[in-house]
C-alpha positions as CSV (number, residue, x, y, z in Angstrom):
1,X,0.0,0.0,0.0
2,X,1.3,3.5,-0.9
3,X,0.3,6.4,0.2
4,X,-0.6,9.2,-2.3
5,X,-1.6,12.4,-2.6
6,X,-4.2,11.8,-0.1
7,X,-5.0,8.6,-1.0
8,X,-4.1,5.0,-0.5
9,X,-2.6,3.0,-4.0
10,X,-2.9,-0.7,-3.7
11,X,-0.3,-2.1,-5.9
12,X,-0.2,-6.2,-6.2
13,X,2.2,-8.3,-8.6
14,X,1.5,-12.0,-9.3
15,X,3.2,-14.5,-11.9
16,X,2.1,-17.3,-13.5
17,X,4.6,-20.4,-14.7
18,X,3.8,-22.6,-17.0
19,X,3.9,-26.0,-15.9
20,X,3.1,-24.6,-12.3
21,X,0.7,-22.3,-12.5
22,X,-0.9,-23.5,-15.6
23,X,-0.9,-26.7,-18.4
24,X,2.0,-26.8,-20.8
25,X,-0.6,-26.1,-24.1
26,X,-3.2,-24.7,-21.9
27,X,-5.5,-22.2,-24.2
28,X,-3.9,-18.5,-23.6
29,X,-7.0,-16.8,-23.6
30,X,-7.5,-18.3,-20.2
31,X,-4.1,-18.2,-19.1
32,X,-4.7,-14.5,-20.0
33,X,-7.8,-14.4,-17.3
34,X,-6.7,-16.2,-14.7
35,X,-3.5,-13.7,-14.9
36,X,-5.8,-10.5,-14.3
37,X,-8.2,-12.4,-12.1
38,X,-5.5,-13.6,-9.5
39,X,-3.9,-10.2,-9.4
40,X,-7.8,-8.4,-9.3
41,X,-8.5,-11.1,-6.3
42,X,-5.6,-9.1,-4.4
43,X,-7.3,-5.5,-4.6
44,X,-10.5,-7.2,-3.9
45,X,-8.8,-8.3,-0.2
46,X,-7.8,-4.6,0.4
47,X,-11.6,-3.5,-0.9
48,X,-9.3,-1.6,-3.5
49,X,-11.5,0.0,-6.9
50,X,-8.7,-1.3,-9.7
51,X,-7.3,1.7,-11.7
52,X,-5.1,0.0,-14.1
53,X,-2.3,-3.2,-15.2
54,X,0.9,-3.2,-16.2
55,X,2.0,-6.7,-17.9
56,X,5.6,-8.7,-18.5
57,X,4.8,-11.2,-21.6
58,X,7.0,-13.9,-22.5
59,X,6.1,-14.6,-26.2
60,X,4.3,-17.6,-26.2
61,X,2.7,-20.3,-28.9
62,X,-0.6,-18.4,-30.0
63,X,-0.2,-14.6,-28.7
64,X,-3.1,-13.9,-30.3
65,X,-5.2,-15.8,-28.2
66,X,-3.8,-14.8,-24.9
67,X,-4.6,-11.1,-26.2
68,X,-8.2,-12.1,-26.9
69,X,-8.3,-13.5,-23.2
70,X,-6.7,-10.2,-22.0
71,X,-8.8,-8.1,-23.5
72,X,-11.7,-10.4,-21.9
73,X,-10.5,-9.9,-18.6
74,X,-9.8,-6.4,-18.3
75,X,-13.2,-5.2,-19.8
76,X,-14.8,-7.8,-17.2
77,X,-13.4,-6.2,-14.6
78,X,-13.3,-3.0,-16.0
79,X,-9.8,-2.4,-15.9
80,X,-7.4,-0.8,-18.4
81,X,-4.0,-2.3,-19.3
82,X,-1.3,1.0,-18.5
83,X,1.8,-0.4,-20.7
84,X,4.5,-3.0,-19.7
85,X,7.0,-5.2,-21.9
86,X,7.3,-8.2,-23.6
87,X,10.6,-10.8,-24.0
88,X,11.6,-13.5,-26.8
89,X,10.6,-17.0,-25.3
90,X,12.4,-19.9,-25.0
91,X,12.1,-21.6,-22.2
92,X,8.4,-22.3,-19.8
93,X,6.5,-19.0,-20.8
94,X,6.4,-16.6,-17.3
95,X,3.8,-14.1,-17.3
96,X,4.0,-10.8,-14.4
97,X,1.2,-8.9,-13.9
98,X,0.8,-5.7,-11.5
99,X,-2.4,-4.1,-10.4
100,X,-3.3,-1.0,-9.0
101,X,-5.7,0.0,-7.4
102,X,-7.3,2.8,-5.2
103,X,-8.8,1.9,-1.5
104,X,-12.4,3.0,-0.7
105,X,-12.5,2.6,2.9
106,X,-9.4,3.4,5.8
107,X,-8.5,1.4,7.5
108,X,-7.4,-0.4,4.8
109,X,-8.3,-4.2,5.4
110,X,-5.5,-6.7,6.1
111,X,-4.6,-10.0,7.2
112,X,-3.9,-8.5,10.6
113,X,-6.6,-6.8,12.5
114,X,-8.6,-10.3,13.9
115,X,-9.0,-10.4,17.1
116,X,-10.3,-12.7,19.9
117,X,-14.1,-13.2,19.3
118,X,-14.5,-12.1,15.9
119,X,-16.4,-14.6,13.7
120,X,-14.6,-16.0,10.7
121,X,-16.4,-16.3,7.2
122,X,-15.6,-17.3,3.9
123,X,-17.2,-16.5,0.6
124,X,-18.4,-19.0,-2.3
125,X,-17.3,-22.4,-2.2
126,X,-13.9,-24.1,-2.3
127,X,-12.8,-27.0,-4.0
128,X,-14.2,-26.1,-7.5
129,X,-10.6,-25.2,-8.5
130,X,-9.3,-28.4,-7.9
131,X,-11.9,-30.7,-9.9
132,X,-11.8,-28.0,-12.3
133,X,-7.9,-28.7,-13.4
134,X,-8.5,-32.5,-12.9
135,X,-11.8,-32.3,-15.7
136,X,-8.6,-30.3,-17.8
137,X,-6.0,-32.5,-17.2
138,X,-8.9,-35.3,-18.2
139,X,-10.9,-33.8,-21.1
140,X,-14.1,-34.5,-19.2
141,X,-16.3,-32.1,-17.1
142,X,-16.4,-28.7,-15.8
143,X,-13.4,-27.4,-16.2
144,X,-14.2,-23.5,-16.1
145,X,-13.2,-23.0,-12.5
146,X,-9.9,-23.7,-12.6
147,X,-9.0,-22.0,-16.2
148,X,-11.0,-18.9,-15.5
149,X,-11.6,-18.0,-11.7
150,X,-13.9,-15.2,-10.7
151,X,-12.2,-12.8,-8.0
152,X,-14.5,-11.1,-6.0
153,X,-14.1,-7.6,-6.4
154,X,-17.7,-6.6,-5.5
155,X,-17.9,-8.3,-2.2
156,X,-14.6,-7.2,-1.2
157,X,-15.8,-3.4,-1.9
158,X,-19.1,-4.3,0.2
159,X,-17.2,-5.8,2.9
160,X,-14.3,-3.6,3.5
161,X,-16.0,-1.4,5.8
162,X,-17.4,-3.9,7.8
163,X,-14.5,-6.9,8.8
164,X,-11.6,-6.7,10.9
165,X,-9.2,-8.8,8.4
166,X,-9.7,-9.7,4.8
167,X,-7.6,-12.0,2.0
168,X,-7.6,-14.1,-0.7
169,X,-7.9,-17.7,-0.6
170,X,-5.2,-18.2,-3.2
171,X,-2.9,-21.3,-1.4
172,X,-5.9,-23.6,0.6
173,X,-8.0,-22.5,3.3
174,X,-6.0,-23.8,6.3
175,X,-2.8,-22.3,5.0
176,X,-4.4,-18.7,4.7
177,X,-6.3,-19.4,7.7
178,X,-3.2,-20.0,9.3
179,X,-1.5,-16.4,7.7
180,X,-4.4,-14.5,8.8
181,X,-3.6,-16.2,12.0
182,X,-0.3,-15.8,12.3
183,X,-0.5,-12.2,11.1
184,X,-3.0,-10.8,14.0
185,X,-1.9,-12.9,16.7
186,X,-4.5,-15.1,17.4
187,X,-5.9,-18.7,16.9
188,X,-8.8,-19.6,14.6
189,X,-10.9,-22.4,15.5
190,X,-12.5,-24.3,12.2
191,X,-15.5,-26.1,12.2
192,X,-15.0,-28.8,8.6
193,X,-18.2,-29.5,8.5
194,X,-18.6,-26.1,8.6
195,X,-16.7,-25.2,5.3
196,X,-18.7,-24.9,1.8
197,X,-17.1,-27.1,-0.2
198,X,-17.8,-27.6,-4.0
199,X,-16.2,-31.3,-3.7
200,X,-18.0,-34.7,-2.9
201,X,-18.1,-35.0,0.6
202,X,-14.6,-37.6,0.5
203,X,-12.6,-35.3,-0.6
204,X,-13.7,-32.9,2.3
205,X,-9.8,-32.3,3.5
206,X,-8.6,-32.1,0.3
207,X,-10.9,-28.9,-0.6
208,X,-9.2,-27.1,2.3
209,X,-5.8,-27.3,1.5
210,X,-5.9,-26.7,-1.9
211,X,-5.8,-23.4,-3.6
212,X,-6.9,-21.3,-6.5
213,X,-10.4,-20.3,-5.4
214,X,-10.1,-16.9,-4.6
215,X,-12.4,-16.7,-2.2
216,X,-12.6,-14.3,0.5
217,X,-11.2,-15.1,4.2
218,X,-12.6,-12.6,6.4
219,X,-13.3,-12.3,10.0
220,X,-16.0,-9.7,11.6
221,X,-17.1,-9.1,15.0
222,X,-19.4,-11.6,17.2
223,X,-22.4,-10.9,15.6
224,X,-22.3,-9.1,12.8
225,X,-24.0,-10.1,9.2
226,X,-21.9,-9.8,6.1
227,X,-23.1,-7.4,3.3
228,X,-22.5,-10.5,0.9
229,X,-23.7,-13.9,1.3
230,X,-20.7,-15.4,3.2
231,X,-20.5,-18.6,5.5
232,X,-19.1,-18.5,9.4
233,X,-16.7,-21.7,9.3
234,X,-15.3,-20.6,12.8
235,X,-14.1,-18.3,15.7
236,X,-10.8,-16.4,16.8
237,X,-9.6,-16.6,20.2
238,X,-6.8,-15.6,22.1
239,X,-3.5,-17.6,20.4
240,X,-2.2,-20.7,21.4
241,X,0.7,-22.9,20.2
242,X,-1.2,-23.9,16.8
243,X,-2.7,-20.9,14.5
244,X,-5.3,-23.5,13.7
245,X,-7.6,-25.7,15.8
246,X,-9.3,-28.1,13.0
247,X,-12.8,-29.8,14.6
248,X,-10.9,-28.8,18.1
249,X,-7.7,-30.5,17.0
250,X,-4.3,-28.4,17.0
251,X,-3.0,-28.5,13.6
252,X,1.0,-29.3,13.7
253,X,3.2,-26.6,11.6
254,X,4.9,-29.2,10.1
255,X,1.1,-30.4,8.6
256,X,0.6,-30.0,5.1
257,X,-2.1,-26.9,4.8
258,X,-1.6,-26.0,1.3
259,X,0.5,-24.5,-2.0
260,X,3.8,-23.3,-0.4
261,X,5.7,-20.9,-2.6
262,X,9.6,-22.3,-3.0
């Protein structure tokens, strides 16, 4: 966050690799969405109104396409595309994008203002991500959640004025649980059955720790009703040894809670 002229500037920059963000041959045009949406998720955590992109392009194998998918994005979201650069391929095709965008509300929201008490609520469902890249990878099924996610720009404007934290749930549930966590000092107790999951039932656990839904973590006081439909999947209290209490359960820091970034 910057501050400027009065104002707060939320700048965000996320990457996408191929062969770990995306499919080797995946269709650009949705390579090209999911770019924008992941970086438009961010703002939507900080309740930020985007003002503009700046892109870094590697040339790829159908440029064309990943311009149509661009182009798609920005005028979903309403955003223009400022300038940037592009570089001659070679290698797994990297792809930078930076938002910016203006706050509408101070305090700002972040990961760290929760505090002993406040509910904890999620937006959506999670888990569609995750069948989504395994219909891809498969050629059956509903793939559309995975290859072009929907970040929640409009609930994160609604809510910024009401909740004590917000994020993105870009790496798995627990995991950014456990940041949000981590960040404000506390402990969040989770309640699985709790958690909307877009998954069979089975693959319950699995939902939680894995990422790319973009939904919203947020936590609000004892109480209080969310401007946006929104599900309580828990509590904060006061912190103890884990950051997360799983169906009253300490969760180890050594667990596996998600994507980790290497």
């Amino acid at each position: 966050m910057l501050e400027f002229g009065g104002e707060a500037l939320v700048l965000t920059h996320d990457m996408l690799v191929e062969g770990v963000h995306f499919l080797p041959g995946q269709d650009p045009a949705d390579v090209a969405w999911k770019l924008v949406a992941t970086n438009i998720s961010d703002l939507a955590a900080k309740g930020a109104e985007p003002v503009g992109v700046l892109l870094g392009y590697t040339l790829g194998h159908d440029d064309q396409r990943f311009l149509e998918g661009l182009k798609a994005a920005l005028d979903h979201y309403r955003v223009p595309l400022l300038g940037g650069d592009t570089v001659g391929g070679g290698g797994p095709q990297a792809l930078g994008l930076t938002a910016i965008g203006r706050a509408t509300v101070r305090p700002v929201p972040s990961r760290s203002g929760a505090k002993p008490g406040d509910a904890l609520w999620i937006t959506g469902t999670i888990g569609a991500a995750m069948i989504g890249l395994e219909a891809l990878r498969s050629g059956t099924g509903d793939s559309l959640a995975y290859r072009r996610p929907q970040a929640r720009l409009v609930e994160g404007l609604a809510l910024a004025p009401q909740v004590t934290a917000m994020m993105d749930v870009s790496d798995g549930l627990l995991l950014d649980a456990s940041r949000m966590a981590k960040a404000s000092g506390i402990t969040f107790t989770i309640d699985s059955a709790l958690v909307p999951i877009a998954t069979p039932e089975a693959r319950r656990a699995e939902a939680m720790r894995w990422g790319d839904d973009y939904e919203l973590l947020f936590t609000l006081p004892a109480g209080a009703e969310p401007a946006v439909p929104a599900t309580m999947i828990g509590e904060a209290i006061a912190r103890r040894e884990s950051t997360i209490m799983l169906d009253g359960t300490p969760i180890s820091p050594s667990e596996h809670l998600g994507f980790e970034h290497h």
